[in-house]
C-alpha positions in Angstrom: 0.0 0.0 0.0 1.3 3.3 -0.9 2.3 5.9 2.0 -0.7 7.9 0.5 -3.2 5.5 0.6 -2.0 4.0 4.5 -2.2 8.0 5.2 -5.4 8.6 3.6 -6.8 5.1 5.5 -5.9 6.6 8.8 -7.0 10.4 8.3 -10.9 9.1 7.1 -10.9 6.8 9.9 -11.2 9.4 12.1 -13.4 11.5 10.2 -16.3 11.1 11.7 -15.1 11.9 14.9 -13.3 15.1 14.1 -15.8 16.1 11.5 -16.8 20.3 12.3 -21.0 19.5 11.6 -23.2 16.7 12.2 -23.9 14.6 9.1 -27.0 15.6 7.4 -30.3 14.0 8.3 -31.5 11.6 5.8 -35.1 12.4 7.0 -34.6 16.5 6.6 -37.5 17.8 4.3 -35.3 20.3 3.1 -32.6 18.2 1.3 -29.9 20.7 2.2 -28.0 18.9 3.9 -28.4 21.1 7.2 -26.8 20.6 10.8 -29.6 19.9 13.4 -31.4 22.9 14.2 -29.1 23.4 17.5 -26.3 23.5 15.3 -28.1 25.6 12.4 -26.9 29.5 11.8 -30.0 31.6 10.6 -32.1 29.0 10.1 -35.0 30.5 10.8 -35.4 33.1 7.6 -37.1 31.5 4.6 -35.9 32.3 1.1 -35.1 35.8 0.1 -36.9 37.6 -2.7 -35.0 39.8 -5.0 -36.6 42.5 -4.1 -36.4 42.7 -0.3 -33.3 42.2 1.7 -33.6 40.4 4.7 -34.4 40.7 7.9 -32.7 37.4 9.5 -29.9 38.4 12.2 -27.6 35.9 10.5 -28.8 37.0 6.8 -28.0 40.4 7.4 -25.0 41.3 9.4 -25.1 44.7 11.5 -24.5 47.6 9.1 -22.5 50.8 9.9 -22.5 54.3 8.8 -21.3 54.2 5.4 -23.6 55.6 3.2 -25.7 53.2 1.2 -26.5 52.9 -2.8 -29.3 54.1 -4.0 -29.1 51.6 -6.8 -27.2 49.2 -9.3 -24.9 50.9 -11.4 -26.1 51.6 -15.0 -26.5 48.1 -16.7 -22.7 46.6 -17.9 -21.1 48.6 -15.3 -19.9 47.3 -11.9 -18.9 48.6 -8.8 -15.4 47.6 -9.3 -15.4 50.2 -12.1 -16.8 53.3 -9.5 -14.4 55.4 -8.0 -13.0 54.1 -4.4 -14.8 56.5 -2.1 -12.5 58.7 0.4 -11.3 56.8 3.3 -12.3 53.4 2.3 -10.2 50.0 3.2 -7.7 49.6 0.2 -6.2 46.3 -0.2 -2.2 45.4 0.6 0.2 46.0 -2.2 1.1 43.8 -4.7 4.1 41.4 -2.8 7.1 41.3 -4.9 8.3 38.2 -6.8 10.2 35.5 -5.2 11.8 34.7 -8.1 13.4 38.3 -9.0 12.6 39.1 -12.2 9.1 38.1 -13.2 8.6 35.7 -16.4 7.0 37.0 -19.2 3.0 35.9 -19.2 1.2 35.3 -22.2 -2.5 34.3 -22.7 -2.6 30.7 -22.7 -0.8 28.0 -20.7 2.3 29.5 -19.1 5.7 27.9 -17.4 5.5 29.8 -14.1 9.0 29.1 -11.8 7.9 29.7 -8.5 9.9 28.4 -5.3 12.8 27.3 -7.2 10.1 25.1 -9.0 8.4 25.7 -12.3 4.6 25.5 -12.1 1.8 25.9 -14.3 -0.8 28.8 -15.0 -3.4 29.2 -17.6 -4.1 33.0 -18.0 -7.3 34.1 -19.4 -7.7 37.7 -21.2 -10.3 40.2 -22.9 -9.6 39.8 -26.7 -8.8 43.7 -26.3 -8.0 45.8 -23.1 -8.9 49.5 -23.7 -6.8 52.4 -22.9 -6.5 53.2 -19.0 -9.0 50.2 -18.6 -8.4 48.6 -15.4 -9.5 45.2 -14.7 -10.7 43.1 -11.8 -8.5 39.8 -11.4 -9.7 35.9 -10.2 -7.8 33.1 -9.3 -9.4 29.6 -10.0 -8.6 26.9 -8.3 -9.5 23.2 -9.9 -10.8 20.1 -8.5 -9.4 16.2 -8.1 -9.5 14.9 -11.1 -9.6 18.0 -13.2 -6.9 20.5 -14.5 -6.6 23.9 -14.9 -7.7 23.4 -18.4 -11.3 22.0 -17.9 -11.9 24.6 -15.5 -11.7 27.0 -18.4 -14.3 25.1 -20.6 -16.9 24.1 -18.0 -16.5 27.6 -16.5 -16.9 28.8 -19.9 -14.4 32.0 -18.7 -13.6 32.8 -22.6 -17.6 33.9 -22.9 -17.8 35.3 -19.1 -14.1 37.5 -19.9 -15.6 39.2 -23.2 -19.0 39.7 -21.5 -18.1 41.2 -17.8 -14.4 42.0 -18.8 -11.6 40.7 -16.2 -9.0 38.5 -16.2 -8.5 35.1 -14.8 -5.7 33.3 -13.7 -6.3 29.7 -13.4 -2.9 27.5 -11.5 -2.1 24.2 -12.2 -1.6 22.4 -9.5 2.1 20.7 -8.4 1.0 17.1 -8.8 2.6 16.0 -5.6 -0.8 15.6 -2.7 -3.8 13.7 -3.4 -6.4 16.4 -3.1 -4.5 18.3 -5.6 -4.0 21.6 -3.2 -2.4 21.6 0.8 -5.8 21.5 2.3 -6.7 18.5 4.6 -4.4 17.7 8.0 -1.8 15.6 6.3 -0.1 18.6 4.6 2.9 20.5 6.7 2.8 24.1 7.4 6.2 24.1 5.1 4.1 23.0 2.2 0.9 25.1 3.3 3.5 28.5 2.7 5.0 26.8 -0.5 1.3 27.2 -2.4 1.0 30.4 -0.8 4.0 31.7 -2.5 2.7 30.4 -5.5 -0.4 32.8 -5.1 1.7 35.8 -4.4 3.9 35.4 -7.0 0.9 35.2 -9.5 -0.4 38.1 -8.4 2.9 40.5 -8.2 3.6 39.0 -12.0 0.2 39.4 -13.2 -0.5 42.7 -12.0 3.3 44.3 -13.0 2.3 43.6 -16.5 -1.1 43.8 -17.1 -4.3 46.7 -15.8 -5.3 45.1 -12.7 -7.9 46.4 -10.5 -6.5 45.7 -7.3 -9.7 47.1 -5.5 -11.6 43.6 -7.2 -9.5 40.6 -7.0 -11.5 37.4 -5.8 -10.8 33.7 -5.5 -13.0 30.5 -6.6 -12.3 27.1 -6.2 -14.3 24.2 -7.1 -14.3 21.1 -5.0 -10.9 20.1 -3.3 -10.2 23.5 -5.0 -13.1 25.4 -3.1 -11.2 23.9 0.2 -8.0 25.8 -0.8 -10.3 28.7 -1.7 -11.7 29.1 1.7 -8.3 29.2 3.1 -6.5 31.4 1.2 -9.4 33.9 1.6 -8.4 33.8 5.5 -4.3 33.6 4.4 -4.0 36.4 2.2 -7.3 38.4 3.0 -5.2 41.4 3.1 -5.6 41.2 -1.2 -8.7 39.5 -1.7 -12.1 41.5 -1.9 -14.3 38.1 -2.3 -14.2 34.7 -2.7 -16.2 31.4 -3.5 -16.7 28.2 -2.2 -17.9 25.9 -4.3 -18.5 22.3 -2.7 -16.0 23.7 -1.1 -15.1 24.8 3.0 -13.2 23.8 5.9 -12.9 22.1 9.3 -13.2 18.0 10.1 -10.6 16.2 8.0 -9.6 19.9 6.3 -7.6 22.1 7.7 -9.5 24.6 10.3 -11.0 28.1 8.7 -8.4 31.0 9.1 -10.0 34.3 10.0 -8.9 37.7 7.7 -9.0 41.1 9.3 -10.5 42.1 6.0 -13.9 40.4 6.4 -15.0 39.9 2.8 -18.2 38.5 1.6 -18.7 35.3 0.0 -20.5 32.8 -1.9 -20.9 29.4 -0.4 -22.6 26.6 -2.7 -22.8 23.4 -2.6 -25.0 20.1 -3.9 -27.3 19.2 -0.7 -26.7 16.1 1.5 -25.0 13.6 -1.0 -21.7 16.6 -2.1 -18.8 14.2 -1.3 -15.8 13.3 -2.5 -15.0 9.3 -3.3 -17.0 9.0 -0.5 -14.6 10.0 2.0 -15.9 12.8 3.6 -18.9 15.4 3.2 -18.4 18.2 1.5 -22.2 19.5 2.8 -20.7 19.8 6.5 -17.4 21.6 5.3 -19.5 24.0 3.2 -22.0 24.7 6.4 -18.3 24.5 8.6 -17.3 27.4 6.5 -20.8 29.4 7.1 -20.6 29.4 10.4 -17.7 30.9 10.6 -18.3 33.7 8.2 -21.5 34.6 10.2 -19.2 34.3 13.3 -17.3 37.3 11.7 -20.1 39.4 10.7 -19.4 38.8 7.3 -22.1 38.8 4.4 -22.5 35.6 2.4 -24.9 34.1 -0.7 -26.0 30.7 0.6 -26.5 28.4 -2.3 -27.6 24.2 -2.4 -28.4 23.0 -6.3 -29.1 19.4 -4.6 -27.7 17.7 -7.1 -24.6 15.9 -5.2 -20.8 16.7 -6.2 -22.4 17.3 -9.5 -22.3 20.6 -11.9 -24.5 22.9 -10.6 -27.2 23.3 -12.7 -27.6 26.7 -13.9 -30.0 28.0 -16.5 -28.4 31.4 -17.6 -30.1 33.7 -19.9 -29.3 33.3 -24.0 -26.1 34.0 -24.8 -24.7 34.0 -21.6 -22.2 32.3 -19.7 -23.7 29.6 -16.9 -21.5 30.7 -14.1 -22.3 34.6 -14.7 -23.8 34.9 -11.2 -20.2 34.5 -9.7 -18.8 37.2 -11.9 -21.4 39.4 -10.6 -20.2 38.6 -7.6 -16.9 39.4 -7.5 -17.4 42.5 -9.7 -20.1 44.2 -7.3 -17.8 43.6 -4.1 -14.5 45.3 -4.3 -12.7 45.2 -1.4 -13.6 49.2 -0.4 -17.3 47.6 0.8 -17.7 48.3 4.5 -17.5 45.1 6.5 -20.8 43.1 6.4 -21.9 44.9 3.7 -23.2 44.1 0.2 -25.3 45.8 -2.4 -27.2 43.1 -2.7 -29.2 44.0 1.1 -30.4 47.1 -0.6 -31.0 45.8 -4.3 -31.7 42.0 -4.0 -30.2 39.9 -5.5 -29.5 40.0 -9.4 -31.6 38.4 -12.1 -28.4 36.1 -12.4 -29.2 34.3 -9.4 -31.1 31.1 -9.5 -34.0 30.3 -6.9 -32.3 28.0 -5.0 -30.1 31.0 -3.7 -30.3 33.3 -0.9 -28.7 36.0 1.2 -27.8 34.7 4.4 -26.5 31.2 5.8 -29.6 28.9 6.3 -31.4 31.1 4.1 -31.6 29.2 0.4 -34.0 27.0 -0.5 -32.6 24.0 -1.9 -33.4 23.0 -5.7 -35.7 19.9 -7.2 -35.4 18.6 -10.3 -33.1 16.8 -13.1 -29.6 17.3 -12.7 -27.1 17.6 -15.5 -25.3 15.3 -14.8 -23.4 12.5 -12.3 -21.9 13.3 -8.8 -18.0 13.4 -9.8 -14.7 14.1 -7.9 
């Protein structure tokens, strides 16, 4: 038996014991996958129209006196394109290249040396970037069993770049753990700051060369890639304006949630009681993990569950555009000068993006019925 697999034998064994929810309730009308209602946070609210914001303690952290919006910004336009107002947070400067001088990036698959190692990065750009444009970055994180690669065509980012206009950097991972990124409890603190190096050196190279926003970068990760995602938004917080977790989280089996002083809002989504992995461990409770945490920091949060297992989630986006356009509308309505706690979305509702299965506010979404598109896969 490979040292992996004896490791991996030992580490599930104890899952249920260290796991940070209950396990779901097969008899739980809702399908969610929930925590018991003793363990629930805001479970009370029901699901939240678009066009009232709620009135749940945990759906609607406490607001302070920054003024508010009056409403969206005129349609194709963002908040991440508004001016930063006077005295907002501003993020941490770029950190400066490990490696000296940065390599030259080019759109498409780049050789990336980072740590005295050369890694992989798949860098995603508008067609055309206008004069004195300035562009909100992401960082997507892939799966087990996935690359960087099929990221980009199930994410459909070539469609989503043109439409909303950013740019995406999507890393390969090393090759060397079994969940792909240093997530779960086997992985050494040594090899936690390796990856973490990795990240800053993508972002001082990608922003020394091209029009980066730095008021609107945000990280997603998918699966095992969502796990790395939830804890590089508490590891290098100081740059990131929002993130999301998709079948994604933190705490049994994966390492514990790190909180940010920069509290920024998130989406947390995930496929009911049956999201797992190879059947090792449930990636419902590390998604509801994650949510208890973020309403522990007063920190605002779209609560999704498309019930359809570790499946795609089955969006049904309008013609012409991309599925996951709901998460660029996101990332580019929350740059990191939002007050803590605060969205846009308490005073507008939530965009005509958003399917009905989401919500504002952890316990809040109602989850989906129906087909799915497809199998549970890892």
């Amino acid at each position: 038996m490979s040292r992996w697999c004896l490791c991996l034998s030992l580490l599930f064994g104890l899952a249920a014991a260290t796991c940070g929810q209950p396990a779901a309730d097969p008899g739980d009308p809702d399908g969610g996958g929930r925590p018991t209602p003793d363990a629930a946070v805001g479970s009370e609210g029901g699901a939240v129209a678009a066009d009232a914001a709620p009135t749940d303690s945990a759906a609607a952290p406490p607001r302070d006196a920054s003024p508010r919006l009056d409403g969206p910004p005129p349609q194709g336009s963002y908040l991440c394109s508004q001016p930063v107002p006077t005295g907002a947070p501003t993020p941490s400067p770029p950190p400066a290249y490990s490696g000296g001088t940065c390599p030259l990036l080019v759109p498409g698959t780049n050789v990336f040396p980072s740590g005295g190692v050369n890694r992989e990065l798949i860098l995603v750009l508008p067609t055309t970037i206008g004069a004195g444009e300035s562009l909100p970055l992401t960082f997507l994180w892939h799966t087990t069993g996935t690359s960087a690669d099929v990221y980009l065509e199930r994410g459909e980012l070539t469609t989503a770049i043109e439409q909303q206009r950013f740019i995406a950097v999507l890393p390969e991972d090393k090759g060397d753990l079994p969940f792909r990124w240093p997530v779960s409890l086997l992985e050494s603190q040594a090899r936690v700051d390796e990856e973490l190096r990795f990240f800053d050196d993508m972002l001082a190279c990608v922003t020394q060369q091209f029009p980066v926003n730095l008021q609107c970068v945000s990280s997603n990760g998918v699966s095992t890639g969502g796990l790395w995602a939830s804890l590089l938004q508490g590891l290098r917080g100081d740059y990131l304006a929002s993130f999301f977790s998709l079948s994604g989280g933190c705490g049994g089996v994966i390492k514990p949630y790190p909180s940010p002083a920069h509290r920024s809002p998130a989406i947390v989504l995930w496929g009911g009681p049956n999201d797992g992995c190879l059947g090792l461990f449930s990636l419902a409770n590390t998604s509801l993990d994650l949510e208890q945490h973020l309403v522990a920091d007063g920190r605002f949060l779209i609560e999704c569950i498309h019930n359809c297992g570790h499946a795609m989630p089955p969006f049904e986006p309008a013609p012409g555009e991309s599925s996951f356009r709901m998460l660029w509308d996101f990332a580019l309505n929350h740059p990191f000068w939002l007050p803590p706690g605060y969205s846009p979305y308490l005073d507008w509702g939530l965009p005509s993006s958003y399917p009905s299965w989401c919500a504002i506010g952890a316990g809040n979404a109602v989850p989906r019925t129906g087909a799915c598109l497809g199998p549970s896969e890892c």
